[in-house]
N, CA, C and O atoms as a MOPAC input file, in Angstrom:
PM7 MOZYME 1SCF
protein

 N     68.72700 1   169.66400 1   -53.90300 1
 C     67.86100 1   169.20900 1   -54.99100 1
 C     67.53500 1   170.40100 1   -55.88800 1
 O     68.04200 1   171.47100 1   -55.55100 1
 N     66.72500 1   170.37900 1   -57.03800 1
 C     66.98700 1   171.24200 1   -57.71100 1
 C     65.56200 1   170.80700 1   -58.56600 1
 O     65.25300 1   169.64800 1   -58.29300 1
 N     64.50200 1   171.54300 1   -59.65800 1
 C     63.63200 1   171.63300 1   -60.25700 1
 C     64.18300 1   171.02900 1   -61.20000 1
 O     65.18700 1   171.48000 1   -61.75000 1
 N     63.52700 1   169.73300 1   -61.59500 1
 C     63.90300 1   169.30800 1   -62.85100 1
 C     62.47800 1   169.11700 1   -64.16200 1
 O     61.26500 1   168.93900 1   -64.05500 1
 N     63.47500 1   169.27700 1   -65.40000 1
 C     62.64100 1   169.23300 1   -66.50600 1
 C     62.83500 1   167.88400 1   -67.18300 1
 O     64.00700 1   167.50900 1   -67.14000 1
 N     62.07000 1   167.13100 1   -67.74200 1
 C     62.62800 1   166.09600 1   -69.19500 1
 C     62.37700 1   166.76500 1   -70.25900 1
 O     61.35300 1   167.43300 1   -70.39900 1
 N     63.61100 1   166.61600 1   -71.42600 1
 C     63.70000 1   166.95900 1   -72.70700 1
 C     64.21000 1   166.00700 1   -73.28900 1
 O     65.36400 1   165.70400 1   -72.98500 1
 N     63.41400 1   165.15800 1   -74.42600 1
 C     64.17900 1   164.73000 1   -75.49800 1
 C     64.69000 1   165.05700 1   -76.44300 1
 O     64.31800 1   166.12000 1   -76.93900 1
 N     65.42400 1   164.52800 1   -76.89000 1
 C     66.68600 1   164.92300 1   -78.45800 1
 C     66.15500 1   164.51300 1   -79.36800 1
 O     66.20300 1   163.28800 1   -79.47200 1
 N     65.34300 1   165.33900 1   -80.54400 1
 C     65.19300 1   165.55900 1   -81.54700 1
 C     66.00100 1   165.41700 1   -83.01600 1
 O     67.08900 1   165.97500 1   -83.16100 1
 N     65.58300 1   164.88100 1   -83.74900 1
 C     67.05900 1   165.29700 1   -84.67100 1
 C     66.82300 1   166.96900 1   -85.36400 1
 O     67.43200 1   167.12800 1   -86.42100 1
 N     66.04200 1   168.14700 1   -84.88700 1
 C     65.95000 1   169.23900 1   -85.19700 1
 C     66.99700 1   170.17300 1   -84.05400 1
 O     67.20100 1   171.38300 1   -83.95900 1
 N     67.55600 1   168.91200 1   -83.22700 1
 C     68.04300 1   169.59200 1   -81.85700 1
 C     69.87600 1   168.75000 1   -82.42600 1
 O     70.74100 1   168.51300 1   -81.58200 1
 N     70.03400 1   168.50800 1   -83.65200 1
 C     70.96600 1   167.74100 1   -83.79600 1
 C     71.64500 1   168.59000 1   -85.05200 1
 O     71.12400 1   169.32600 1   -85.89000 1
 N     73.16700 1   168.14000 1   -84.81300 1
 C     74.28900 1   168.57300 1   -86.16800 1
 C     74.73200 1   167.69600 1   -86.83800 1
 O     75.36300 1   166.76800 1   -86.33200 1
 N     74.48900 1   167.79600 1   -88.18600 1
 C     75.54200 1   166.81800 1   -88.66400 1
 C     75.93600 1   165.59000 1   -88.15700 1
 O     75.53800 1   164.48800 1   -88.53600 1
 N     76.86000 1   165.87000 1   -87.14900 1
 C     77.39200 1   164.52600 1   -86.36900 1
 C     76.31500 1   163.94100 1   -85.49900 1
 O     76.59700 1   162.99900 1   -84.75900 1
 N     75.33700 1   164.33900 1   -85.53100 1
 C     73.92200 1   163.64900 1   -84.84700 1
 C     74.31800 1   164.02200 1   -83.50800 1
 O     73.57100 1   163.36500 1   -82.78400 1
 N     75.04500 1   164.68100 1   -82.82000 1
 C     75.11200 1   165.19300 1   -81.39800 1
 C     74.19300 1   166.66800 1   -81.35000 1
 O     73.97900 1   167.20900 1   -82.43500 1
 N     73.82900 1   167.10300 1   -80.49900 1
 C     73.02000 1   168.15800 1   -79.67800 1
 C     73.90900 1   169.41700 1   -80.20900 1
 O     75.10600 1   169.53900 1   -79.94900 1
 N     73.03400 1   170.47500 1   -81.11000 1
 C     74.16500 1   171.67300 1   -81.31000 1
 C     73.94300 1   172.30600 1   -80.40700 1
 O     72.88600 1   172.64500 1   -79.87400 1
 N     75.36700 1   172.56900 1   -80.11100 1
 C     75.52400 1   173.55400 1   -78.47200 1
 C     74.42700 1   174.74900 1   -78.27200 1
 O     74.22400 1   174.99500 1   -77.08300 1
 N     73.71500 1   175.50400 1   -79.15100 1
 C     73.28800 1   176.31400 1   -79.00000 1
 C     71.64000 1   175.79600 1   -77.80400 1
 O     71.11900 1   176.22300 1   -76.77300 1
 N     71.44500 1   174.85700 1   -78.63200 1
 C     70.49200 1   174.04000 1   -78.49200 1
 C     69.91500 1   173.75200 1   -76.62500 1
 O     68.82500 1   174.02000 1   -76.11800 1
 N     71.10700 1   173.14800 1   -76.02200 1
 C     71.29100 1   173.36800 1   -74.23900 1
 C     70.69600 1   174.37000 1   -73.78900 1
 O     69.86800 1   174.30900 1   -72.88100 1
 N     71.05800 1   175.44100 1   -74.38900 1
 C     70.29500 1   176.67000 1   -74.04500 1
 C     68.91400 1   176.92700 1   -74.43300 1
 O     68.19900 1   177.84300 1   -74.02600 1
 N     68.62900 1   176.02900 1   -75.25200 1
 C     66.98400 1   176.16600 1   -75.67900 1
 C     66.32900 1   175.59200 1   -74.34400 1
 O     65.61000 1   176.10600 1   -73.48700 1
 N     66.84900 1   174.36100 1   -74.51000 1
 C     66.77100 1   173.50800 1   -72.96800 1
 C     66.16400 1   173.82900 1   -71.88500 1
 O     65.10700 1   173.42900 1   -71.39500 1
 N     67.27200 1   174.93500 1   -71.39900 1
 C     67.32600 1   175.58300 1   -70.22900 1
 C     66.44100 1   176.46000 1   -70.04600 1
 O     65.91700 1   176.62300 1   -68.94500 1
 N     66.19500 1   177.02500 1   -70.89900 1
 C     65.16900 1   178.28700 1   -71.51300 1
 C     63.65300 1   177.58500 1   -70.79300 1
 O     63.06800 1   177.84300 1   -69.74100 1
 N     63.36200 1   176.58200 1   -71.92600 1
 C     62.70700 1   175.83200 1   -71.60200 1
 C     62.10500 1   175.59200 1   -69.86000 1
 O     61.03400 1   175.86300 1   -69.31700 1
 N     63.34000 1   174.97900 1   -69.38800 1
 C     63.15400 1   174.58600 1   -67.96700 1
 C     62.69100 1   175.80400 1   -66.96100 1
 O     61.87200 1   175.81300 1   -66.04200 1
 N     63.40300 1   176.66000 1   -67.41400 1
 C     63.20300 1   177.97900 1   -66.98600 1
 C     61.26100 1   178.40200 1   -66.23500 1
 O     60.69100 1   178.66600 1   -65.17600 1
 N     60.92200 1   178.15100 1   -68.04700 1
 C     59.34200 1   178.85800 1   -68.32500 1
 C     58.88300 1   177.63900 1   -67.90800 1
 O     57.72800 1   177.88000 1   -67.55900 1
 N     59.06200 1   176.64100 1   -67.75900 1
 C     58.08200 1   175.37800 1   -66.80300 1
 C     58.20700 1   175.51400 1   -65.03400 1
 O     57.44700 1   174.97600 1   -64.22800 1
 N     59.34700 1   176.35900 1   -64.73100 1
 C     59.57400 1   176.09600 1   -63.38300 1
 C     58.82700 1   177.14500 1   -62.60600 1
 O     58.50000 1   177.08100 1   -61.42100 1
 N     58.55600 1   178.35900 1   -63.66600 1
 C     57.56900 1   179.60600 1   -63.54400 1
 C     55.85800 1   179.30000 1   -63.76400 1
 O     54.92600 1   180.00600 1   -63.38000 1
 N     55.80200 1   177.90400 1   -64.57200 1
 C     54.93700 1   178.02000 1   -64.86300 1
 C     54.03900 1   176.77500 1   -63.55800 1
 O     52.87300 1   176.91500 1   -63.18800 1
 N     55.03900 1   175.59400 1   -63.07500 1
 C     54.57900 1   175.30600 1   -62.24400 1
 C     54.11300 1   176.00200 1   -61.30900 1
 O     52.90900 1   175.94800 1   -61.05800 1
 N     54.87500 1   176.71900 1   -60.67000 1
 C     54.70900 1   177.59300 1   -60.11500 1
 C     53.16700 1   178.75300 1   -60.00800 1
 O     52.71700 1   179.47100 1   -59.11500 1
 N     52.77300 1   178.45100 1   -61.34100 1
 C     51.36800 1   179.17900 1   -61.16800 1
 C     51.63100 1   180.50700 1   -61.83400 1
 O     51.05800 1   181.51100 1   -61.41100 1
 N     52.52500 1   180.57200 1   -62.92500 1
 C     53.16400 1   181.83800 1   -63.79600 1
 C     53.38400 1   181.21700 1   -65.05100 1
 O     53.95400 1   180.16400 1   -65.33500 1
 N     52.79000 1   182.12200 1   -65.78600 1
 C     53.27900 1   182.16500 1   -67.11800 1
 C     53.92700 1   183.49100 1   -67.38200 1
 O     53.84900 1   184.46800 1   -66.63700 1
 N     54.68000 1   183.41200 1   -68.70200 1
 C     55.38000 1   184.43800 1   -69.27000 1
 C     54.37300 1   185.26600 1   -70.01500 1
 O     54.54000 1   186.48400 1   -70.07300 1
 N     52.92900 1   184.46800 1   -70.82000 1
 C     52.25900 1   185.55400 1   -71.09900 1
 C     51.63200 1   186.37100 1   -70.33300 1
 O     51.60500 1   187.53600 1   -70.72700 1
 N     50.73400 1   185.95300 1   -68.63500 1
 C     50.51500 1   186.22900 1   -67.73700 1
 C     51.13200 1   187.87600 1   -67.19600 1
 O     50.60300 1   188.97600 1   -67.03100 1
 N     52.89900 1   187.16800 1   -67.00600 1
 C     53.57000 1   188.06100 1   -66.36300 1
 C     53.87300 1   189.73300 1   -67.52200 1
 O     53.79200 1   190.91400 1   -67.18300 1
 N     54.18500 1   189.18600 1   -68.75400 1
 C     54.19800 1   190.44400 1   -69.84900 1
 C     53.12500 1   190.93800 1   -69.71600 1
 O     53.20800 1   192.15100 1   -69.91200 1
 N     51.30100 1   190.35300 1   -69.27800 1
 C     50.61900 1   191.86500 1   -69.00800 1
 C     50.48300 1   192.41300 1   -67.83300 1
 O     49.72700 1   193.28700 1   -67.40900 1
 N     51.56800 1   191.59800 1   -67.21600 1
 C     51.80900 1   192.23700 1   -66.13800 1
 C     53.22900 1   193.59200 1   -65.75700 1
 O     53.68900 1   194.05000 1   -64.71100 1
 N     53.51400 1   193.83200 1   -67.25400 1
 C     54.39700 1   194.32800 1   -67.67400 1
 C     55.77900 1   193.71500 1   -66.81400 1
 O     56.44500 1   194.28900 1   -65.95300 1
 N     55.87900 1   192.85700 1   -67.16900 1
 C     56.74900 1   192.13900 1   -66.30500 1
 C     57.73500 1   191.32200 1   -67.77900 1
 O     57.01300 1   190.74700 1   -68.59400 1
 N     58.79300 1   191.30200 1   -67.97500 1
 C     59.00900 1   190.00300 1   -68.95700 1
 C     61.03300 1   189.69500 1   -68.75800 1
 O     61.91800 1   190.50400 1   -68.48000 1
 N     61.08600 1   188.62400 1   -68.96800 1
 C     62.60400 1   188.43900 1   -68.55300 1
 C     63.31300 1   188.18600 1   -68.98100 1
 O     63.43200 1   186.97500 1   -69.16700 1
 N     64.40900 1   189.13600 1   -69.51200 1
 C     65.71500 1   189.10700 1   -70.17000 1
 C     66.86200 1   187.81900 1   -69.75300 1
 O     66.97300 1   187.35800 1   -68.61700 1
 N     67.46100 1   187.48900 1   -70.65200 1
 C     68.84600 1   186.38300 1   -70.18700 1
 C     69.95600 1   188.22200 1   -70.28800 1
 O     70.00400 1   188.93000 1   -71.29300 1
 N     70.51400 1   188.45300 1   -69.23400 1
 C     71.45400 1   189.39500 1   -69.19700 1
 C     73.09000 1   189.17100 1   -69.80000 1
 O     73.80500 1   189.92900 1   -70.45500 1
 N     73.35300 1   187.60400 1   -69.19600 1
 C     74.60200 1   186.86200 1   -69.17500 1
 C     74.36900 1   185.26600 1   -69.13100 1
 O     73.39800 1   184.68500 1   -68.64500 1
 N     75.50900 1   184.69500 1   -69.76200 1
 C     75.55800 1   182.87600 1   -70.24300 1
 C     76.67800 1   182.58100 1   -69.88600 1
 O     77.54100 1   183.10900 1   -70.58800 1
 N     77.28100 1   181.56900 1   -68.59100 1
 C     78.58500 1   181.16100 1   -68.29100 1
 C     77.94200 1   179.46500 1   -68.82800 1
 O     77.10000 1   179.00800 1   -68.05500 1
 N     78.21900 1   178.76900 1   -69.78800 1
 C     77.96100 1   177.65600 1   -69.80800 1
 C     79.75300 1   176.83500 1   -70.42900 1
 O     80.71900 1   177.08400 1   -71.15000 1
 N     79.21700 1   175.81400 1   -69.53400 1
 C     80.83100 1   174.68500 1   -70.15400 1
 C     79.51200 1   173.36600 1   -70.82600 1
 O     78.42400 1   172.86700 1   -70.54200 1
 N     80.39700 1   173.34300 1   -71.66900 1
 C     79.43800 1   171.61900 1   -72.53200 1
 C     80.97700 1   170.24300 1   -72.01100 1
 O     82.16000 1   170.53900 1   -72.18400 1
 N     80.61100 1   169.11800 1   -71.51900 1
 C     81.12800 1   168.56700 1   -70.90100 1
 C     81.12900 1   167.24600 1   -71.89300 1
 O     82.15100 1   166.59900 1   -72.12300 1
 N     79.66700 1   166.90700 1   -72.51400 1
 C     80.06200 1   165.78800 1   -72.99400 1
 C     78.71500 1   165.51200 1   -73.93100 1
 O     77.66700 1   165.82000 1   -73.36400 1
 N     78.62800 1   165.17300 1   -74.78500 1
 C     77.53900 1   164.87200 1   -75.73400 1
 C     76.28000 1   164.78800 1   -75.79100 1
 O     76.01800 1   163.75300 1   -75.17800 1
 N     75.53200 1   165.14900 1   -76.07800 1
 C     74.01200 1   164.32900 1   -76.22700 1
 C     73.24700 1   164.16600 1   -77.51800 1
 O     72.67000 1   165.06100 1   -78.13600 1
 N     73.31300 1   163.14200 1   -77.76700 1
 C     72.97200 1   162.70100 1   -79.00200 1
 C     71.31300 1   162.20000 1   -79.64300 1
 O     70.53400 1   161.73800 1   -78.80900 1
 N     70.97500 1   162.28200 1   -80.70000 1
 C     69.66300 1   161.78200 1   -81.25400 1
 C     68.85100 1   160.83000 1   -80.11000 1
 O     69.27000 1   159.89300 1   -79.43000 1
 N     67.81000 1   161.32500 1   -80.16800 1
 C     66.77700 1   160.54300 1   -78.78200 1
 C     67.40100 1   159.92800 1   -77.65500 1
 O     67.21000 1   158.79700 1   -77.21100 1
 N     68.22800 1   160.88600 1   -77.22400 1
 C     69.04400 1   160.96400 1   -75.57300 1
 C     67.52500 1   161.48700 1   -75.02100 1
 O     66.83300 1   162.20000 1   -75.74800 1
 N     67.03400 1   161.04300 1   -73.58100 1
 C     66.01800 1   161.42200 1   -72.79700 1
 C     67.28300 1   162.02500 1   -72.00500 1
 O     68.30400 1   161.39700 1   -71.72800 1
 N     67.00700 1   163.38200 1   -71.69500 1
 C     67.79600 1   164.25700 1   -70.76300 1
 C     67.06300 1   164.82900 1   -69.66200 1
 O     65.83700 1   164.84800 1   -69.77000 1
 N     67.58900 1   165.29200 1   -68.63600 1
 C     66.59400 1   166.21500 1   -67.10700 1
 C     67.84900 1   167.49800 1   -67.64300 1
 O     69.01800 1   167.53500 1   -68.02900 1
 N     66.50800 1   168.59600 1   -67.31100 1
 C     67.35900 1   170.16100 1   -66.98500 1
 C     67.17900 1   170.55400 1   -65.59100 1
 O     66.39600 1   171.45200 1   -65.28200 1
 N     67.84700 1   169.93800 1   -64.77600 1
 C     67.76200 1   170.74600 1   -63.46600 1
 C     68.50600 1   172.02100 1   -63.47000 1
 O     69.54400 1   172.39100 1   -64.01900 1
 N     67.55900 1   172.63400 1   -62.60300 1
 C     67.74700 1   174.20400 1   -62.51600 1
 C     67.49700 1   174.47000 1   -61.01000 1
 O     66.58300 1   173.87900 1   -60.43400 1
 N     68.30100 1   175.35400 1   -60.36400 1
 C     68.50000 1   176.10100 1   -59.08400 1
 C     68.30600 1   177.61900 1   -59.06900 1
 O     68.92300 1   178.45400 1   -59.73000 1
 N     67.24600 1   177.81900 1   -58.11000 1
 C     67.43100 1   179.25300 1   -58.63300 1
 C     68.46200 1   180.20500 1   -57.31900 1
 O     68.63800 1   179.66600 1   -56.22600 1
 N     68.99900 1   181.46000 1   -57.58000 1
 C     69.51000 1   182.14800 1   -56.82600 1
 C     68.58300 1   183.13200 1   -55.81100 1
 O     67.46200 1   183.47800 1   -56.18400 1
 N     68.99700 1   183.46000 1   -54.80700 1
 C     67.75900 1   184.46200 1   -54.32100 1
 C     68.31000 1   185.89600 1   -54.99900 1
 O     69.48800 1   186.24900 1   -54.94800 1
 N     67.01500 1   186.80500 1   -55.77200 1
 C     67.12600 1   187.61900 1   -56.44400 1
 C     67.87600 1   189.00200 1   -55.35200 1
 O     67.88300 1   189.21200 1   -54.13900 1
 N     68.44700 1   189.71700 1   -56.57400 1
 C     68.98200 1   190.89400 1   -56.18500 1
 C     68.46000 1   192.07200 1   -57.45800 1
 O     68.90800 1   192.41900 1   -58.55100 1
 N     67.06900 1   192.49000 1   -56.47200 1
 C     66.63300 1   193.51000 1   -57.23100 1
 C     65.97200 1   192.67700 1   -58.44700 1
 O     65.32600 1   191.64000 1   -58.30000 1
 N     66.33400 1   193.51000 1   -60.04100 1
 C     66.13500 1   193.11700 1   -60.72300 1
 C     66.61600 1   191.38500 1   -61.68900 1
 O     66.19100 1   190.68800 1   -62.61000 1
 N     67.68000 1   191.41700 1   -60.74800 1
 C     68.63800 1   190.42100 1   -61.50400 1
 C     68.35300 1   188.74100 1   -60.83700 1
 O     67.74500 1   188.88300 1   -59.77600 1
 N     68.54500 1   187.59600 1   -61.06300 1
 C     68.44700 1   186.67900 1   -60.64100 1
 C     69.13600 1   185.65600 1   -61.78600 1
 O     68.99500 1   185.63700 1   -63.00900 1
 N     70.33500 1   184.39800 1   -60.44100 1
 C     70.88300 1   183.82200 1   -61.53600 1
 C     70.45300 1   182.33400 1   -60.92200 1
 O     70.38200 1   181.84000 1   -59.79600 1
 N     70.20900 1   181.89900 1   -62.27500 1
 C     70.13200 1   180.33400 1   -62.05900 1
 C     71.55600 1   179.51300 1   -62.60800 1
 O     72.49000 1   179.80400 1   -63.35500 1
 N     71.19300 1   178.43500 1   -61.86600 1
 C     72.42600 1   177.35300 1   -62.08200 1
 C     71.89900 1   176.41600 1   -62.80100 1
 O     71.11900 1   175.78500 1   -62.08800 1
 N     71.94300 1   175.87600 1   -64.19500 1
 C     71.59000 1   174.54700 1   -64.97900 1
 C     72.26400 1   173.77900 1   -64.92100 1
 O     73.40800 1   174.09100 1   -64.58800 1
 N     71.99800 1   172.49800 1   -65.17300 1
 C     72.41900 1   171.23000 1   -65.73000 1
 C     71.92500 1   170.53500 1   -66.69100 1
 O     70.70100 1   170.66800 1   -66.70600 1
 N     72.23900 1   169.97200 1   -67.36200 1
 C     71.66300 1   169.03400 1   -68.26400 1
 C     72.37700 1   167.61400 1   -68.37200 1
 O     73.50400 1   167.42700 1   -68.83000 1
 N     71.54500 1   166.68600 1   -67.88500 1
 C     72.44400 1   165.58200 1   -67.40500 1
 C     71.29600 1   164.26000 1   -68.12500 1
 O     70.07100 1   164.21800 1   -68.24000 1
 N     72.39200 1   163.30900 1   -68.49500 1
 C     71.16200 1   162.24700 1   -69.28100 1
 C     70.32700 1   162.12600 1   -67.94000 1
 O     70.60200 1   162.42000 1   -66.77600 1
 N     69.16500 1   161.56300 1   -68.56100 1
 C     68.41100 1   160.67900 1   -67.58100 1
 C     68.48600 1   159.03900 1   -66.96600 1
 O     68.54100 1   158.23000 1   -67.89200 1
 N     68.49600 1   158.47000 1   -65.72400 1
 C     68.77500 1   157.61800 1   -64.81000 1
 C     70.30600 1   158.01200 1   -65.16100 1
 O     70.89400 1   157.12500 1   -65.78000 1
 N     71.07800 1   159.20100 1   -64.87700 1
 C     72.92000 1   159.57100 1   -65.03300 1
 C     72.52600 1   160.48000 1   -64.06600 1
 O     71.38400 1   160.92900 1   -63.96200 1
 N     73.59800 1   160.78800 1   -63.26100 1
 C     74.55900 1   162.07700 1   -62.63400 1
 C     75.22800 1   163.08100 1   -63.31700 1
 O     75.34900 1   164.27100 1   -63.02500 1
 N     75.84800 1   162.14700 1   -64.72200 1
 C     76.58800 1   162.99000 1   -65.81600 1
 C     76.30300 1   164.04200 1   -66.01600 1
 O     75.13400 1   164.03700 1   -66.40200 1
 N     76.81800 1   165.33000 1   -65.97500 1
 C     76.51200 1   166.52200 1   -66.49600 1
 C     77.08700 1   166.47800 1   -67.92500 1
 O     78.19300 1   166.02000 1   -68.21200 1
 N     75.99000 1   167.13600 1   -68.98800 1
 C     76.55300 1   166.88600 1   -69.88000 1
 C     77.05700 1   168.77500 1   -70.81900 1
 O     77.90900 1   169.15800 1   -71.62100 1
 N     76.13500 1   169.26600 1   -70.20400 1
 C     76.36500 1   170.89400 1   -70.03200 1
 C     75.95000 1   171.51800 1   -68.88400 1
 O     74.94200 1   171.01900 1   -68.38200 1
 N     76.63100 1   172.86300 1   -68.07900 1
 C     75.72800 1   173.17500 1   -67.05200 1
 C     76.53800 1   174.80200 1   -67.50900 1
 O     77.60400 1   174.97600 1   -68.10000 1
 N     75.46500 1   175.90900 1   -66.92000 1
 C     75.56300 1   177.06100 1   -67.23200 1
 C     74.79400 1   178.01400 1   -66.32400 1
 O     73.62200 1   177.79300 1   -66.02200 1
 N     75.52600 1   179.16200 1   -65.85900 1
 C     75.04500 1   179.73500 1   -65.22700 1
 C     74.22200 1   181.06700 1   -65.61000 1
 O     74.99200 1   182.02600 1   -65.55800 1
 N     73.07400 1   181.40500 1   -65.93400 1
 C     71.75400 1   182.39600 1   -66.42200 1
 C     71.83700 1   183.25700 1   -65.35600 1
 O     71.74700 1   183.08500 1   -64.14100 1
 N     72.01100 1   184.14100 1   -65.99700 1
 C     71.80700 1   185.72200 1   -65.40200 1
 C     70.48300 1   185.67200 1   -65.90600 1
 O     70.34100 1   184.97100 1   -66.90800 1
 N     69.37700 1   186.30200 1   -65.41300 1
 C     68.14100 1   186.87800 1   -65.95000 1
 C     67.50300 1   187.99300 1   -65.19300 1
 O     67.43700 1   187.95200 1   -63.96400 1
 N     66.97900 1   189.09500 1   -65.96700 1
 C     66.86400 1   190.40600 1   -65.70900 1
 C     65.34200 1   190.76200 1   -66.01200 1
 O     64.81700 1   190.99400 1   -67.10100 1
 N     64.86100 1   190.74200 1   -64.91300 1
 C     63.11000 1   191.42700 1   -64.97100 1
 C     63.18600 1   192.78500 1   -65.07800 1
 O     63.62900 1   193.54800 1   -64.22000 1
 N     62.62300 1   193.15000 1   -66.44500 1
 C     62.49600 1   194.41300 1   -67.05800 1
 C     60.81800 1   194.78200 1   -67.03900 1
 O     59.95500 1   194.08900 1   -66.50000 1
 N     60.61600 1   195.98800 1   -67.73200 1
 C     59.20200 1   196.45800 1   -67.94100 1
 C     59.59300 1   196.38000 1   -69.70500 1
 O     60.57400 1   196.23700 1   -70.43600 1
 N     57.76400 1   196.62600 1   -69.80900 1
 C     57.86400 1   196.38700 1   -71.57800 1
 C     58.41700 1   197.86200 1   -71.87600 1
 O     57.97900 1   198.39900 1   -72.89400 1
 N     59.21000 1   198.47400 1   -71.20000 1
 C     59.57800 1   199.73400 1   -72.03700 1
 C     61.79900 1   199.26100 1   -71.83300 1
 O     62.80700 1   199.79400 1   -72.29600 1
 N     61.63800 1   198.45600 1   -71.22500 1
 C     62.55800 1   197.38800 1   -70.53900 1
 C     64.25700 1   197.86400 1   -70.05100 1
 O     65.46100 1   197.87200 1   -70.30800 1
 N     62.69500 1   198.37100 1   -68.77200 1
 C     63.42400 1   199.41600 1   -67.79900 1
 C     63.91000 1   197.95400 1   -66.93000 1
 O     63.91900 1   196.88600 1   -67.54100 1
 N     64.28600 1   198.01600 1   -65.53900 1
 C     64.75100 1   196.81300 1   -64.79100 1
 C     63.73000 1   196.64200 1   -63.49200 1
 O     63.48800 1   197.68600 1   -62.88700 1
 N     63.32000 1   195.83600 1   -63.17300 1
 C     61.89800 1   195.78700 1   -62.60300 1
 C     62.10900 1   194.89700 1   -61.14300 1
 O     62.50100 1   193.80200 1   -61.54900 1
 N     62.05600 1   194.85100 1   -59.99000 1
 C     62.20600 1   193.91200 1   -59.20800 1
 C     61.65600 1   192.85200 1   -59.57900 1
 O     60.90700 1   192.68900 1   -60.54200 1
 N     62.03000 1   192.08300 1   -58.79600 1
 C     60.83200 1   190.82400 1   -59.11100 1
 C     59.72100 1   190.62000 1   -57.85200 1
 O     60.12300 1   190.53300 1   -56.69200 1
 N     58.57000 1   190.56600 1   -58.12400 1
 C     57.76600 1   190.68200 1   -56.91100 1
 C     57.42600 1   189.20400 1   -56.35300 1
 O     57.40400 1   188.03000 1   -56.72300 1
 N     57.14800 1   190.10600 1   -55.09900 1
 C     57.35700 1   189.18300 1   -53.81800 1
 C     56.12300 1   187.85200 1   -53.76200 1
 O     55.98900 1   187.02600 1   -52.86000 1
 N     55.35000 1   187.97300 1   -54.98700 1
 C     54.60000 1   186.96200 1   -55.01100 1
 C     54.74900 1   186.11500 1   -55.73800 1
 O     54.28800 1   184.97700 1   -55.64200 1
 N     55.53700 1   186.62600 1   -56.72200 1
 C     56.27000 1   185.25300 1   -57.71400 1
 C     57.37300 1   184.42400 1   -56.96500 1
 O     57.47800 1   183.22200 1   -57.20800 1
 N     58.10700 1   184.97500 1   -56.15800 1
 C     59.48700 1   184.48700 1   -55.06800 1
 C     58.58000 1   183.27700 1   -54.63500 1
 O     58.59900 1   182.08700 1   -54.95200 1
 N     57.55600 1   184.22000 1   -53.56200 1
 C     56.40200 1   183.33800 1   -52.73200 1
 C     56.06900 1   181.96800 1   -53.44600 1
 O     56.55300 1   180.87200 1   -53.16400 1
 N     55.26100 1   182.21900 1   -54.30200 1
 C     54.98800 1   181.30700 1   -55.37700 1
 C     56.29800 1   180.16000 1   -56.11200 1
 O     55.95100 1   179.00200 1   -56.34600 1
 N     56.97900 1   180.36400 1   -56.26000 1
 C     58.32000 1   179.13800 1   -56.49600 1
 C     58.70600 1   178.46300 1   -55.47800 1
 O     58.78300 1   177.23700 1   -55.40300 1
 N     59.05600 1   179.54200 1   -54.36100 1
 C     59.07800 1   179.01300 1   -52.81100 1
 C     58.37900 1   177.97200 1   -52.74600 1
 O     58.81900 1   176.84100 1   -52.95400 1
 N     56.95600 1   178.30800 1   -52.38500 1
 C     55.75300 1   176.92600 1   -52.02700 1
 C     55.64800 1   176.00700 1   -53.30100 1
 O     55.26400 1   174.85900 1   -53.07600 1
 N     55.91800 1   176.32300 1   -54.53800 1
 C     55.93700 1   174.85700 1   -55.27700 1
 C     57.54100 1   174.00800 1   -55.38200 1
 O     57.87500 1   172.83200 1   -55.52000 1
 N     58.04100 1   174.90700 1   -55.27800 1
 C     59.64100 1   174.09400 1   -55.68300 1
 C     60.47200 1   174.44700 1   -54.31200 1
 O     61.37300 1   175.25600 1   -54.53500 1
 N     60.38800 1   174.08200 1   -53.13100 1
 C     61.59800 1   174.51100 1   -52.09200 1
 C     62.47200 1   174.38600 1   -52.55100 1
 O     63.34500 1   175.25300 1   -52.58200 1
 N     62.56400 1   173.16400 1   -53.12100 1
 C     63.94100 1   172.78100 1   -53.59000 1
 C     65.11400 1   173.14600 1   -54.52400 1
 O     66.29300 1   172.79300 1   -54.55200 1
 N     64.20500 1   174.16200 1   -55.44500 1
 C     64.78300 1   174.70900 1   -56.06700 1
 C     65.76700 1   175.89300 1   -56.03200 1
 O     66.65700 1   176.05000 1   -56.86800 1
 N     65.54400 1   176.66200 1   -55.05500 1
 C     66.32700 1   177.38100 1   -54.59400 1
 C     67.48200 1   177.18300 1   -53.51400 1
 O     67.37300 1   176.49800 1   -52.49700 1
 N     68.95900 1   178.12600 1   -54.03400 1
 C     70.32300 1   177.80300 1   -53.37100 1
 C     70.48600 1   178.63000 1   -52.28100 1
 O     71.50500 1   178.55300 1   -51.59400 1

């Protein structure tokens, strides 16, 4: 199982052809990202004065199949167990009541300091995702 988000399709999230511009998935994900931290009992403003803040390092994403003007979509997200500074999640973006993947991509993300040196990630934020999302992690 995996942490999931709902996002609807906007037509500000749309091209021309009224489908989802690719860039856009990644807003998504982004998205799912800072909710799965934030369930969790973390925010990103929180963690920056905690000189803490988190880079995307690397983007392996494939787009599989469309999503179009007021598509209701889930971003499930998996997280990896961190190494050091680095930690990668696995996305999806799949309509909602579907299996369909309609993009999925794999996020490198890199906990830096605000001088954005490379920072572990501490053992109470791990803790903290752990006890709200088991599931989220592979």
């Amino acid at each position: 199982m995996a942490f999931q988000w709902p996002v609807r399709v906007y037509i500000e999230d749309t091209d021309f052809g009224g489908i989802v511009y690719y860039v856009n998935y990644l807003k998504f994900m982004e998205r799912a990202r800072t909710e799965l931290l934030r369930s969790a009992g973390w925010s990103q403003h929180e963690l920056s004065q905690q000189n803490l803040i988190f880079v995307v390092g690397s983007v392996e994403a494939q787009y599989l199949a469309p999503a179009r003007l007021d598509d209701s979509l889930i971003v499930r997200t998996t997280v990896k167990k961190p190494q050091g500074a680095r930690v990668k999640f696995l996305q999806a973006v799949v309509k909602e009541g579907s299996d369909r993947v309609l993009c999925q991509a794999e996020v490198e993300v890199i906990s830096v300091t605000g001088a954005m040196r490379p920072k572990r990630w501490p053992k109470e934020l791990i803790t903290s995702i752990t006890q709200a999302h088991p599931e989220a992690w592979d």
